[in-house]
N, C-alpha and C positions, 0 to 999 in steps of 0.2 A: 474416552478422551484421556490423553497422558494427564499425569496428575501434577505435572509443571505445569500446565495450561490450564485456564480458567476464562470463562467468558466473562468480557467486561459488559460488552455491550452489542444490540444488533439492532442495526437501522435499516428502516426498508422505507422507499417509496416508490411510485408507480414507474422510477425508472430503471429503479438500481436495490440488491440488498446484500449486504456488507456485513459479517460477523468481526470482532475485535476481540483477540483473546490477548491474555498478558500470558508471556511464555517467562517461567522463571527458570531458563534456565542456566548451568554451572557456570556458565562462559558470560552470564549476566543478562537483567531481566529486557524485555525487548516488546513490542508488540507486533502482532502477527494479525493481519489484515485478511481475512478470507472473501473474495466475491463468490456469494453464491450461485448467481448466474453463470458466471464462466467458469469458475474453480481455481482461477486464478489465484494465489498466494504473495505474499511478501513479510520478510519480517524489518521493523526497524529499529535498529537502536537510539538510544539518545542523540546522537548524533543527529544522526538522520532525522528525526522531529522534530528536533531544534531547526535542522536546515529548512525542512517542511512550513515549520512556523515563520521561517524570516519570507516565506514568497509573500509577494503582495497579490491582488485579486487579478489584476491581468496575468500573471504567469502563472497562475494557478487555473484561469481561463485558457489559458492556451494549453494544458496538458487536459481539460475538459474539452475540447474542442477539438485535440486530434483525436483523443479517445471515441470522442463520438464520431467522427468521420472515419477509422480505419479500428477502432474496437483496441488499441494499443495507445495507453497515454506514451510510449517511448518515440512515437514519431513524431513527438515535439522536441526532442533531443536531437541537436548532431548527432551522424551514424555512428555508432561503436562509443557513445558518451553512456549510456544504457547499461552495457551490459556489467558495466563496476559499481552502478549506482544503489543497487539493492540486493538482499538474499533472495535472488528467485527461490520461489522453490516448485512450483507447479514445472 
């Protein structure tokens, strides 16, 4: 593993398991979400955590609930809202 990146945490349960690293790196520190199941990735900055933080539990319900119905929390977004919203990286 690069040596900016550090495991904070990994959560697993019988539906989903999720690695959290803290990426430090030059461009500033961010956390980096890995699904182990899909390999999917995202990194996010403060920003983005913060906005994370202000959803309340229904909209946070509704990107669990596309994700479960089509395997993409983005299909709870307008089409083309998605694709600015985070650092893909998978």
């Amino acid at each position: 593993m690069d040596d900016q990146k550090q495991i904070v945490a990994q959560l697993v349960n019988e539906y989903a398991a999720v690695t959290v690293l803290l990426d430090r790196a030059p461009a500033g520190a961010r956390l980096l979400l890995r699904a182990e199941r899909t390999g999917d990735q995202v990194a996010l900055d403060p920003v983005m955590l913060e906005a994370l933080a202000s959803l309340d539990a229904r909209a946070l319900g509704r990107l669990v609930e596309a994700f479960s119905e089509t395997g993409h929390a983005g299909d709870a977004v307008p089409d083309g809202a998605d694709e600015d919203a985070g650092a893909r990286l998978s």
